[in-house]
N, CA, C and O atoms as CSV, one atom per row, in Angstrom:
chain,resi,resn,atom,element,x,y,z
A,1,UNK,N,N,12.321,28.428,-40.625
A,1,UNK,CA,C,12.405,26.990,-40.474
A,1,UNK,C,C,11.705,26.582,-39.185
A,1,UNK,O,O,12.036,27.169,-38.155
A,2,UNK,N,N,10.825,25.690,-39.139
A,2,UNK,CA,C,10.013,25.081,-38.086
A,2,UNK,C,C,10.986,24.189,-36.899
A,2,UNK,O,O,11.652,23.246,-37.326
A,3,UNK,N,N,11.020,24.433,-35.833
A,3,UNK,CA,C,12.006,23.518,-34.828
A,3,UNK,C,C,11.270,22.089,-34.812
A,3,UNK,O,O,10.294,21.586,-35.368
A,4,UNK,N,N,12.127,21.746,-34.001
A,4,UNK,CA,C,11.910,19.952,-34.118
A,4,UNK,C,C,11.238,19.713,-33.230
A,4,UNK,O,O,10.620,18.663,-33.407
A,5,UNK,N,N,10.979,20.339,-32.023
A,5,UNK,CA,C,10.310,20.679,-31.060
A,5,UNK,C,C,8.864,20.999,-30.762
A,5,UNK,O,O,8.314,20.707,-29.701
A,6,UNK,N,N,8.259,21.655,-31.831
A,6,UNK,CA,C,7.202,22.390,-31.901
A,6,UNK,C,C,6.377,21.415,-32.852
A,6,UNK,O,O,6.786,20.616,-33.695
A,7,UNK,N,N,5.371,21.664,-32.538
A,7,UNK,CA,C,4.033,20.584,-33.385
A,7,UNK,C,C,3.586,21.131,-34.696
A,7,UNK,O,O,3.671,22.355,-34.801
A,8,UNK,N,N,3.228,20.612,-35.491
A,8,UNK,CA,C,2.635,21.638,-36.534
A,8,UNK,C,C,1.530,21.960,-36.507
A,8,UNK,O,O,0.730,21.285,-35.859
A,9,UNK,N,N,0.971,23.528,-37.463
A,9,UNK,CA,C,-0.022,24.724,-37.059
A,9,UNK,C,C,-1.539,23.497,-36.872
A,9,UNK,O,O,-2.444,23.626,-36.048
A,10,UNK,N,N,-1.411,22.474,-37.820
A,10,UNK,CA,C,-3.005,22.087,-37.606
A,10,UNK,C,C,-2.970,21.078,-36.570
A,10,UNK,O,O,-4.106,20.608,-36.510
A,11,UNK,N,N,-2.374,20.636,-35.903
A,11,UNK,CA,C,-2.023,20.061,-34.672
A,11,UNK,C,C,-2.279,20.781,-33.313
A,11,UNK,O,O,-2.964,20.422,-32.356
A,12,UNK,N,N,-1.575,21.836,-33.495
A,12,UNK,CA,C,-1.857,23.111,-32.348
A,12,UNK,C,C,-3.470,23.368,-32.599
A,12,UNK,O,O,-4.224,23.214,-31.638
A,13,UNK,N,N,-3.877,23.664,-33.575
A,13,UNK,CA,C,-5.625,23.844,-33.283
A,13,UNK,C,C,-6.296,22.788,-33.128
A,13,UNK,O,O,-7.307,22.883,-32.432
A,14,UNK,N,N,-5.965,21.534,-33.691
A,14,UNK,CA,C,-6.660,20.791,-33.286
A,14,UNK,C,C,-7.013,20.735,-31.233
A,14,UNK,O,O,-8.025,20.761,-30.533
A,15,UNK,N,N,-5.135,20.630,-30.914
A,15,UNK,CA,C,-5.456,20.293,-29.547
A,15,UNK,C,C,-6.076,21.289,-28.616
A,15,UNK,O,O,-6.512,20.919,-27.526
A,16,UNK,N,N,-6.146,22.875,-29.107
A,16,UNK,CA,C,-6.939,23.555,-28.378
A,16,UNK,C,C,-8.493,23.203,-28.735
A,16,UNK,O,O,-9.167,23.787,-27.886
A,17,UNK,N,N,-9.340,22.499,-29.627
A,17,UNK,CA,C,-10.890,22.574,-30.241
A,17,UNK,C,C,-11.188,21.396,-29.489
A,17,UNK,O,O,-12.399,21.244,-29.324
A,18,UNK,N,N,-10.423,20.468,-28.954
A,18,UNK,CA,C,-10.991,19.264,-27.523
A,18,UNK,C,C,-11.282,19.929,-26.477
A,18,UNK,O,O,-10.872,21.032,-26.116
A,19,UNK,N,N,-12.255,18.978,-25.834
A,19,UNK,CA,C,-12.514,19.494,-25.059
A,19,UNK,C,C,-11.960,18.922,-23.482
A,19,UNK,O,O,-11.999,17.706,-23.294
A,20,UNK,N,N,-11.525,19.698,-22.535
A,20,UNK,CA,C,-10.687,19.297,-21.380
A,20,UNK,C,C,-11.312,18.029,-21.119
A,20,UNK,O,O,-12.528,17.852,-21.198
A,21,UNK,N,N,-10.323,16.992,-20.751
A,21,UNK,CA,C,-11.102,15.932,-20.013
A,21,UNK,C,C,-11.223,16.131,-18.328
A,21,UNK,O,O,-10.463,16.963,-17.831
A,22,UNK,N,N,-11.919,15.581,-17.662
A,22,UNK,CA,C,-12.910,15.944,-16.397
A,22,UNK,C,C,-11.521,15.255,-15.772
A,22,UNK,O,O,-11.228,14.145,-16.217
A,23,UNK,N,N,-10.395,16.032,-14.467
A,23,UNK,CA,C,-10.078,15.355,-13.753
A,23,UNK,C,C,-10.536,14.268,-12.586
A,23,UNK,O,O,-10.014,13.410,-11.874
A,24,UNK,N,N,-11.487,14.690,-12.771
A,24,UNK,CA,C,-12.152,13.837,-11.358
A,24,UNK,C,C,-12.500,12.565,-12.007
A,24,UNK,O,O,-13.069,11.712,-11.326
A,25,UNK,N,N,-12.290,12.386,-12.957
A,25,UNK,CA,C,-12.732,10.726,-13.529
A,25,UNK,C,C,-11.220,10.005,-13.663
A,25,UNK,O,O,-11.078,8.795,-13.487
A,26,UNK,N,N,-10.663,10.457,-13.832
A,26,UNK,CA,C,-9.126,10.133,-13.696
A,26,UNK,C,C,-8.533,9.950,-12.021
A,26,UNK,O,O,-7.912,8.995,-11.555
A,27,UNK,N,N,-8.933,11.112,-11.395
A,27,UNK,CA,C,-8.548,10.817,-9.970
A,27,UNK,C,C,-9.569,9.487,-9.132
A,27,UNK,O,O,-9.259,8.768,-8.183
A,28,UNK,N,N,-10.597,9.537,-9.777
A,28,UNK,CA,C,-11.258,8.861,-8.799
A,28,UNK,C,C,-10.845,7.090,-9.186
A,28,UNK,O,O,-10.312,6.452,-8.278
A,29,UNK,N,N,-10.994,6.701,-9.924
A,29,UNK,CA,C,-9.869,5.108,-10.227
A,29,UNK,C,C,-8.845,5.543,-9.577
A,29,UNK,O,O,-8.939,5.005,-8.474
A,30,UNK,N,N,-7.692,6.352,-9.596
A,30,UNK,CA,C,-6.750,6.047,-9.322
A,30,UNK,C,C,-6.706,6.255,-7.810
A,30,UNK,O,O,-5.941,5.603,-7.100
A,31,UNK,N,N,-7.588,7.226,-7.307
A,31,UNK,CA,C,-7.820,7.031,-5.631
A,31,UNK,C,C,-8.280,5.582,-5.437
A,31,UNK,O,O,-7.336,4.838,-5.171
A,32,UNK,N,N,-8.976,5.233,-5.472
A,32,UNK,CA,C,-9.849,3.790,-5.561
A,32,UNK,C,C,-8.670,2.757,-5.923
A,32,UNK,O,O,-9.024,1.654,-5.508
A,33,UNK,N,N,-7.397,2.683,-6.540
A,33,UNK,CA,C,-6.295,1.489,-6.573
A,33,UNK,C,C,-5.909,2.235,-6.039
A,33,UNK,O,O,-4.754,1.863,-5.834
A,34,UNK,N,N,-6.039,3.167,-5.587
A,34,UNK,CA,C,-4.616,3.592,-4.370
A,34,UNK,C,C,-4.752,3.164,-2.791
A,34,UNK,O,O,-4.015,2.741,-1.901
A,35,UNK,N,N,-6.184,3.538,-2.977
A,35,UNK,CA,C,-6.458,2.675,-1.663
A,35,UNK,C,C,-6.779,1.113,-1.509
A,35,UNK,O,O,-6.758,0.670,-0.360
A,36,UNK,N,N,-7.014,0.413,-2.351
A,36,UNK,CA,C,-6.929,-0.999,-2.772
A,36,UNK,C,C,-5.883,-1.495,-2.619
A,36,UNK,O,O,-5.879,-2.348,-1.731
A,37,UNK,N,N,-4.933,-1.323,-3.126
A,37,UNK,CA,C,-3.524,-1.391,-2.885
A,37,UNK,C,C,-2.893,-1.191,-1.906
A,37,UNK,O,O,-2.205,-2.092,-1.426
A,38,UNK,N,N,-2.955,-0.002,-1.369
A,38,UNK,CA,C,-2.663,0.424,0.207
A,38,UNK,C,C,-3.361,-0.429,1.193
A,38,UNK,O,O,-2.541,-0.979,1.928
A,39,UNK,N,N,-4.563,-0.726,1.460
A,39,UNK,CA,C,-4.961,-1.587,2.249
A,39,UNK,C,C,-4.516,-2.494,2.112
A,39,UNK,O,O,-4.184,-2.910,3.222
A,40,UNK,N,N,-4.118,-3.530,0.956
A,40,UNK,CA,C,-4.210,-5.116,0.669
A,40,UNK,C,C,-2.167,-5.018,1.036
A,40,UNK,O,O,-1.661,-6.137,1.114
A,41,UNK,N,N,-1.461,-4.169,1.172
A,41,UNK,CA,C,-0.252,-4.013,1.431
A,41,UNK,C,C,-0.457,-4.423,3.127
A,41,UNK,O,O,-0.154,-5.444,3.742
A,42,UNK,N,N,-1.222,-2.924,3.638
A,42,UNK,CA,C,-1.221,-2.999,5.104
A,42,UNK,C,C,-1.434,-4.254,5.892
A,42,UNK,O,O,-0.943,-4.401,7.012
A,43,UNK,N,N,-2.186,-5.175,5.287
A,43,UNK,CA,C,-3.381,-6.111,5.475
A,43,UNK,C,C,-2.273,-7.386,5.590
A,43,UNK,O,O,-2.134,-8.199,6.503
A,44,UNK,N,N,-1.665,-7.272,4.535
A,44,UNK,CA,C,-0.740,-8.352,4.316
A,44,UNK,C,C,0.579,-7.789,5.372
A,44,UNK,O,O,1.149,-8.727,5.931
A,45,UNK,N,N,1.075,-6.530,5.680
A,45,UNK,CA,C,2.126,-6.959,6.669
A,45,UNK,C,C,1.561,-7.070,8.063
A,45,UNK,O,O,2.272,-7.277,9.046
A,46,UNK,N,N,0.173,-6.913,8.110
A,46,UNK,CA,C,0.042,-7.127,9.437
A,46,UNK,C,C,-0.529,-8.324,9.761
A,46,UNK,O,O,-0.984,-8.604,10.870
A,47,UNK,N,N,-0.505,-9.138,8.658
A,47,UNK,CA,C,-1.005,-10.705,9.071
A,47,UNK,C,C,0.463,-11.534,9.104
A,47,UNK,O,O,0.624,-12.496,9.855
A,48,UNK,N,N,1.739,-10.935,8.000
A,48,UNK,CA,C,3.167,-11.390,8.408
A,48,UNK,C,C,3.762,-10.842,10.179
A,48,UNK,O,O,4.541,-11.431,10.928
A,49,UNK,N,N,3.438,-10.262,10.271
A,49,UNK,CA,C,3.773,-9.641,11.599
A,49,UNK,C,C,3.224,-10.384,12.539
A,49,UNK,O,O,4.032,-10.645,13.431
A,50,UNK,N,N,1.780,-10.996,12.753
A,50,UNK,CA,C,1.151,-11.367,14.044
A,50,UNK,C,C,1.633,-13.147,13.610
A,50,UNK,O,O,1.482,-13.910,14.565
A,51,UNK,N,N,2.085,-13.705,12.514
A,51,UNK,CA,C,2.221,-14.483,12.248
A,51,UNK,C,C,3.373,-14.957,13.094
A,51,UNK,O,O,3.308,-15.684,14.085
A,52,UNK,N,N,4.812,-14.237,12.340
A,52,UNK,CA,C,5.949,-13.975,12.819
A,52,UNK,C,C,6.139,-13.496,14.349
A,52,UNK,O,O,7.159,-13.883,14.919
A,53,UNK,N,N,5.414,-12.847,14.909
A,53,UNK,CA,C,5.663,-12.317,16.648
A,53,UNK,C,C,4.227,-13.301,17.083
A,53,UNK,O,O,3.269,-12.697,17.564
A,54,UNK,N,N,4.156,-14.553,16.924
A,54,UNK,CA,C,3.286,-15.065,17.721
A,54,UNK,C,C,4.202,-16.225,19.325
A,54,UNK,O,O,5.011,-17.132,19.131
A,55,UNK,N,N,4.014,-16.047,19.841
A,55,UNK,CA,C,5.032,-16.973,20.895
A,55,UNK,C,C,4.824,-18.917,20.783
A,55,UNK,O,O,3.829,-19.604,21.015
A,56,UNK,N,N,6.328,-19.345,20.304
A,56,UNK,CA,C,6.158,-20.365,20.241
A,56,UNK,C,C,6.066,-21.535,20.922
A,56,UNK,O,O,5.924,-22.695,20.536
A,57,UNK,N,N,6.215,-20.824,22.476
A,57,UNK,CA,C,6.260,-21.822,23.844
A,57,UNK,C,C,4.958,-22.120,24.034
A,57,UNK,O,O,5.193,-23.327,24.070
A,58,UNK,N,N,3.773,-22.071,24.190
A,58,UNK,CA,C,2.897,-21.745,25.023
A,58,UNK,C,C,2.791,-22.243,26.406
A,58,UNK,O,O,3.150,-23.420,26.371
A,59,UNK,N,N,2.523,-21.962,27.411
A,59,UNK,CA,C,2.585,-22.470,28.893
A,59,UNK,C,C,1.088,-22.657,29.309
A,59,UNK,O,O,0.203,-22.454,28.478
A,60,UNK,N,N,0.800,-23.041,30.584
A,60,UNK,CA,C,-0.346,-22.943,30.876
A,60,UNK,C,C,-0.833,-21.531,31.396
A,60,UNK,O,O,-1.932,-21.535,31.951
A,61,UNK,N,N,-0.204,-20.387,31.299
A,61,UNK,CA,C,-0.258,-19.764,31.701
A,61,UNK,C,C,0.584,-18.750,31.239
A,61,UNK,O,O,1.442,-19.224,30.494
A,62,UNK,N,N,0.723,-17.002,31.452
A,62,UNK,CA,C,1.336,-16.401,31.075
A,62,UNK,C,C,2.475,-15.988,31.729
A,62,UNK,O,O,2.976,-15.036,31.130
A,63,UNK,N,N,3.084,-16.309,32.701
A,63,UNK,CA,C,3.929,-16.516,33.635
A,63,UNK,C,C,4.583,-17.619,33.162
A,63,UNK,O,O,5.726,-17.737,33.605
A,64,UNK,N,N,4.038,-18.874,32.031
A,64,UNK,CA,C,4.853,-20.016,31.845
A,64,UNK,C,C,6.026,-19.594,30.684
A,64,UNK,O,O,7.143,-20.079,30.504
A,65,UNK,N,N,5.304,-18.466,29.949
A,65,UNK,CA,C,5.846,-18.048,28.925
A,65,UNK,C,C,7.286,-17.340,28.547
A,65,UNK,O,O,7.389,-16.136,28.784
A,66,UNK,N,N,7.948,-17.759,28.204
A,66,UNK,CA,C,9.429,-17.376,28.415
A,66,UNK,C,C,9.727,-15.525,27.836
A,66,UNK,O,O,9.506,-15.123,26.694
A,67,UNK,N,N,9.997,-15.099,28.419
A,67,UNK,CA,C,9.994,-13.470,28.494
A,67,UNK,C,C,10.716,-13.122,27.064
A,67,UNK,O,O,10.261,-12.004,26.820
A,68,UNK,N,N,11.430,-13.405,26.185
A,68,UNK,CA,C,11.349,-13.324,24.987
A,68,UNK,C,C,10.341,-13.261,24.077
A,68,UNK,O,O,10.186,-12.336,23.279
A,69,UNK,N,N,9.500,-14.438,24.202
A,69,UNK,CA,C,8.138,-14.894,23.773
A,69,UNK,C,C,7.237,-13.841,23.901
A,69,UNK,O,O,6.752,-13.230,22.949
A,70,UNK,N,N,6.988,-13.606,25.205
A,70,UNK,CA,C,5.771,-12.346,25.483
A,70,UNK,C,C,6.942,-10.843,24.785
A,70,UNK,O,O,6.333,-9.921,24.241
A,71,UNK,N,N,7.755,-10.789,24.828
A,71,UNK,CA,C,8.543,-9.717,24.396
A,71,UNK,C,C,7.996,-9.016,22.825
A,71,UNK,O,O,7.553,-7.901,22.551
A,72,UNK,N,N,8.330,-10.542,21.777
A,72,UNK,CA,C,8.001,-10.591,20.328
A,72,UNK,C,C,6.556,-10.532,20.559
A,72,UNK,O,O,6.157,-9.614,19.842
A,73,UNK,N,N,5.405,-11.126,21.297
A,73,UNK,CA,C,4.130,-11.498,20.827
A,73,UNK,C,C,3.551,-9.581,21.305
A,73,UNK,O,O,2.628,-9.027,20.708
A,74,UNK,N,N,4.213,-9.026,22.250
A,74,UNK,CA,C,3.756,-7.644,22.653
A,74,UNK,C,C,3.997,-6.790,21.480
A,74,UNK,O,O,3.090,-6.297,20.810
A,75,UNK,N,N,5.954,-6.544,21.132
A,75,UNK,CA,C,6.010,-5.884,19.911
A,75,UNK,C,C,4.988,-6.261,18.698
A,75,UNK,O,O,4.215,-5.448,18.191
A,76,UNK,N,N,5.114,-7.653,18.311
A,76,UNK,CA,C,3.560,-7.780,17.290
A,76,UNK,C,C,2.442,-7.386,17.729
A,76,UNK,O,O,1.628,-7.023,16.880
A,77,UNK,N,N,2.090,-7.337,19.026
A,77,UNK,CA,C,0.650,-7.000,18.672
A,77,UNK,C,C,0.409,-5.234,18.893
A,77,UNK,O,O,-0.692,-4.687,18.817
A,78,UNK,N,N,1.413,-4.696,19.112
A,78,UNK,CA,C,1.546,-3.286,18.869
A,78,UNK,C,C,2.329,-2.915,17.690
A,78,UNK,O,O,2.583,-1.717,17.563
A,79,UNK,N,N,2.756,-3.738,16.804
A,79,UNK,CA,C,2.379,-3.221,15.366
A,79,UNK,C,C,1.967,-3.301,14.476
A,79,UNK,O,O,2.221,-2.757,13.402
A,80,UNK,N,N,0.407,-4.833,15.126
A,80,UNK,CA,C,-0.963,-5.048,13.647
A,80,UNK,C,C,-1.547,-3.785,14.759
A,80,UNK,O,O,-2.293,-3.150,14.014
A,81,UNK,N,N,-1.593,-3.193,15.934
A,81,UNK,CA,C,-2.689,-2.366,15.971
A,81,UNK,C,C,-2.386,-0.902,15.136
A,81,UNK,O,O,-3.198,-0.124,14.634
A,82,UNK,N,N,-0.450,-0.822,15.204
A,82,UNK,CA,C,-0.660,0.811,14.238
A,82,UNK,C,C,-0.802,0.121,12.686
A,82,UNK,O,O,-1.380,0.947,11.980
A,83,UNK,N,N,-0.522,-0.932,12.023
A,83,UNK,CA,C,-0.537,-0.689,10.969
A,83,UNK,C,C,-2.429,-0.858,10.540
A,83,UNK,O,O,-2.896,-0.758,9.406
A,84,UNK,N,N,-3.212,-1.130,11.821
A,84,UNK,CA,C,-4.885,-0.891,11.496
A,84,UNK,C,C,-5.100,-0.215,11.569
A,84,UNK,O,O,-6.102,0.076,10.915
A,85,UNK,N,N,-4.352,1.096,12.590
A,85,UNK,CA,C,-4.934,2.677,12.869
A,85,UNK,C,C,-4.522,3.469,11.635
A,85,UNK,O,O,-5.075,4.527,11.335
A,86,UNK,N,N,-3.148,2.712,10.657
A,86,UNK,CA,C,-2.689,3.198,9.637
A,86,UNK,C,C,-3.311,3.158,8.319
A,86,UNK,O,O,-3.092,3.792,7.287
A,87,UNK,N,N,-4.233,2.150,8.660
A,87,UNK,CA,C,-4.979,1.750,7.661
A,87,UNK,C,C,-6.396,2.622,7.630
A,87,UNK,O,O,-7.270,1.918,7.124
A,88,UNK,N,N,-6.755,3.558,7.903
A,88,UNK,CA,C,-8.018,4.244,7.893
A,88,UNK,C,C,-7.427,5.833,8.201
A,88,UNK,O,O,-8.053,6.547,8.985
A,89,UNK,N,N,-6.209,6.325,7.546
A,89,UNK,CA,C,-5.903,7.288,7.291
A,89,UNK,C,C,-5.310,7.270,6.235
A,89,UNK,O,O,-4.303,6.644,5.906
A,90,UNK,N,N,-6.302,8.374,5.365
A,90,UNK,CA,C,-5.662,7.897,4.025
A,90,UNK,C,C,-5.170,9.192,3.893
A,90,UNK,O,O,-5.533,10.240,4.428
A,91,UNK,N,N,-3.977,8.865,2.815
A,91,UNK,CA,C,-3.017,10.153,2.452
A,91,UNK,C,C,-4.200,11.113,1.226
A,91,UNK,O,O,-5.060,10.708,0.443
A,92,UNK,N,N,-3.659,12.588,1.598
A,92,UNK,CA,C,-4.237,13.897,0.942
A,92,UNK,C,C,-3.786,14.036,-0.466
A,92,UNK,O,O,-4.636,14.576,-1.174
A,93,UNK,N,N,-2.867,13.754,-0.971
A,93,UNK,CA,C,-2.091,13.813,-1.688
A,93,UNK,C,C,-2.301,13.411,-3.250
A,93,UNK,O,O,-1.863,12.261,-3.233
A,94,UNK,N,N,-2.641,13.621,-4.382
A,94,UNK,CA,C,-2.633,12.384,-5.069
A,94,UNK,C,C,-2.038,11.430,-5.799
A,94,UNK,O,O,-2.401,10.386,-6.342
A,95,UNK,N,N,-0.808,12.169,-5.658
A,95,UNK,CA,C,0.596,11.698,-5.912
A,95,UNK,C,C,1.076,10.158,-4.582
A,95,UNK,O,O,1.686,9.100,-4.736
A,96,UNK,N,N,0.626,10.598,-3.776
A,96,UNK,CA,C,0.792,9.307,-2.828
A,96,UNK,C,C,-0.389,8.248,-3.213
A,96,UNK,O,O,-0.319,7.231,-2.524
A,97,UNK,N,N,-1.294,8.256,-4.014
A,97,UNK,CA,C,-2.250,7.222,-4.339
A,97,UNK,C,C,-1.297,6.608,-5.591
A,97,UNK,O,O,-1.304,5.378,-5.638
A,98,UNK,N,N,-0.638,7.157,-6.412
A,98,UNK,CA,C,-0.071,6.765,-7.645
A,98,UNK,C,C,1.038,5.595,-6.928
A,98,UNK,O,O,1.149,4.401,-7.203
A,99,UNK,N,N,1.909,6.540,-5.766
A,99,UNK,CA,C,3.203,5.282,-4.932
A,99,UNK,C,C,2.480,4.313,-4.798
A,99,UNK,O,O,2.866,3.370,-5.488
A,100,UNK,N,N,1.402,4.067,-4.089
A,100,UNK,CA,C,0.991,3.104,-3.404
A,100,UNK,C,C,0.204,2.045,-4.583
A,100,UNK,O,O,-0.185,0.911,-4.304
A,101,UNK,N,N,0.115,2.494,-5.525
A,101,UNK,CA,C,-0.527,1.510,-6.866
A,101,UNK,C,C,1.231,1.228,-7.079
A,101,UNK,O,O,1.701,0.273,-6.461
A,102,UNK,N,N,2.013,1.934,-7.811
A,102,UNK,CA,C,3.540,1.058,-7.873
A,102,UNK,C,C,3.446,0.250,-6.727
A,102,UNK,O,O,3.095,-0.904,-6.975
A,103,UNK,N,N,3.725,0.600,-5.154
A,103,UNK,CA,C,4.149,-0.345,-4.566
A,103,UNK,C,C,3.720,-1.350,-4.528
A,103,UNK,O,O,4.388,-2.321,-4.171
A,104,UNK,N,N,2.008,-1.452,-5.020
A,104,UNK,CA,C,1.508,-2.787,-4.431
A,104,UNK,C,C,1.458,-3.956,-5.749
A,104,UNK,O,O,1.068,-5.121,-5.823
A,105,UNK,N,N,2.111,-2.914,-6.794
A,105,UNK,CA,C,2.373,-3.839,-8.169
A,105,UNK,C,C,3.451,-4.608,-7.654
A,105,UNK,O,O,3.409,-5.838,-7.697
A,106,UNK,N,N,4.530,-3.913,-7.110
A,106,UNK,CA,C,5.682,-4.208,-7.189
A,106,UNK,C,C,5.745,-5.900,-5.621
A,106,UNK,O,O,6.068,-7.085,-5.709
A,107,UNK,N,N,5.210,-4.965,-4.371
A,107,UNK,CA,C,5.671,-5.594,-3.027
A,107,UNK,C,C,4.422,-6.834,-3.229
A,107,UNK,O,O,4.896,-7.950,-3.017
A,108,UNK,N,N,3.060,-6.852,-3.563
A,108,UNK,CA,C,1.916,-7.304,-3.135
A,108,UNK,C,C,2.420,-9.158,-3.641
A,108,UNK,O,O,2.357,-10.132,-2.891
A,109,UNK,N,N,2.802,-9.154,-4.825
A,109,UNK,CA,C,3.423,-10.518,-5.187
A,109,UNK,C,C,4.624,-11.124,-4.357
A,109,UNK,O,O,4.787,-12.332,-4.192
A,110,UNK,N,N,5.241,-10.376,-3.980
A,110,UNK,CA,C,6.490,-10.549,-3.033
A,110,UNK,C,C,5.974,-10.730,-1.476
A,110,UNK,O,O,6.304,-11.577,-0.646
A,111,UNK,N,N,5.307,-9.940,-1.407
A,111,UNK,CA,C,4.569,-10.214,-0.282
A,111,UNK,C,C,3.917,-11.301,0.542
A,111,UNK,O,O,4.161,-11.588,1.714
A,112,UNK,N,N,2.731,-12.049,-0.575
A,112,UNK,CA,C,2.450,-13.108,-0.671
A,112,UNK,C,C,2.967,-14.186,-0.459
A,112,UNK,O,O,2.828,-15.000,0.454
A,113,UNK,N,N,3.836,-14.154,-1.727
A,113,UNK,CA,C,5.126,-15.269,-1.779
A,113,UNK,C,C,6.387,-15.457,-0.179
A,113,UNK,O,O,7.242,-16.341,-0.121
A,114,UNK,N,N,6.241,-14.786,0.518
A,114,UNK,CA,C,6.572,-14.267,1.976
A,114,UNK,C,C,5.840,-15.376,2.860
A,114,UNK,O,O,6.205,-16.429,3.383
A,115,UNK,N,N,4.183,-14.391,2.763
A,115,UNK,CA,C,3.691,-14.920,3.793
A,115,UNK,C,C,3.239,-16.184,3.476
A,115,UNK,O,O,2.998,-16.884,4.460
A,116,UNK,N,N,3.051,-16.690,2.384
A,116,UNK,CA,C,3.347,-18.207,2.060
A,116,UNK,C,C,4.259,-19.116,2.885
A,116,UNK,O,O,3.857,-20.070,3.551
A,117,UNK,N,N,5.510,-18.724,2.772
A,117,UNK,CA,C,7.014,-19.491,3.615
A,117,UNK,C,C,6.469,-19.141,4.474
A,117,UNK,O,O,5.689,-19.997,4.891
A,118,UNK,N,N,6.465,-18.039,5.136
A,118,UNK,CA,C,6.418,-18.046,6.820
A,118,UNK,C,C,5.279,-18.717,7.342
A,118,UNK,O,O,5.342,-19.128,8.501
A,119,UNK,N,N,3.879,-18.957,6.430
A,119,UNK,CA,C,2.903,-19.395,7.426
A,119,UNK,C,C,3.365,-21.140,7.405
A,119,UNK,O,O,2.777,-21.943,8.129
């Protein structure tokens, strides 16, 4: 009796008489939205970030500026510079190109819709 599991005999030859398809045509789209995605993620929290840590006093001067103010506008601008240094290292992996196509399905609309309100 044949299991329920197993394919039948002209099925099995068929799928050995194809011929392999070329990984590298498969990896290379999906590197290419992985990094599309990954950038347009990075891109977008680091324009919410300099948005959000920009100081809302301004003085004539930086001494006018209330030490909170320069506090947030320093933390922002030391984290659009790692998330730019973050942005030109791309992961080895190609399993991390696949996350980063989910995430940017998932965050990139949410994202938006974000930096919409906040700007």
């Amino acid at each position: 009796m044949r299991s329920l599991f197993q394919p039948p005999q002209e099925a099995r030859v068929a799928s050995r008489s194809r011929a392999p398809v070329a990984p590298e045509s498969h990896s290379s789209r999906l590197r290419a939205a992985g990094i599309i995605s990954r950038s347009l993620l990075l891109i977008l929290l680091c324009l919410m970030a300099a948005r959000v840590s920009a100081p809302q006093h301004l003085g004539s001067t930086w001494h006018d500026v209330p030490r909170g103010d320069l506090i947030r506008a320093l933390l922002g601008i030391s984290f659009c510079v790692w998330m730019l240094v973050e942005l030109f290292i791309l992961p080895k992996d190609p399993a991390a190109y696949r996350t980063w196509i989910y995430l940017g399905v998932t965050l990139l609309p949410l994202g938006i819709v974000c930096l919409i309100v906040v700007w």
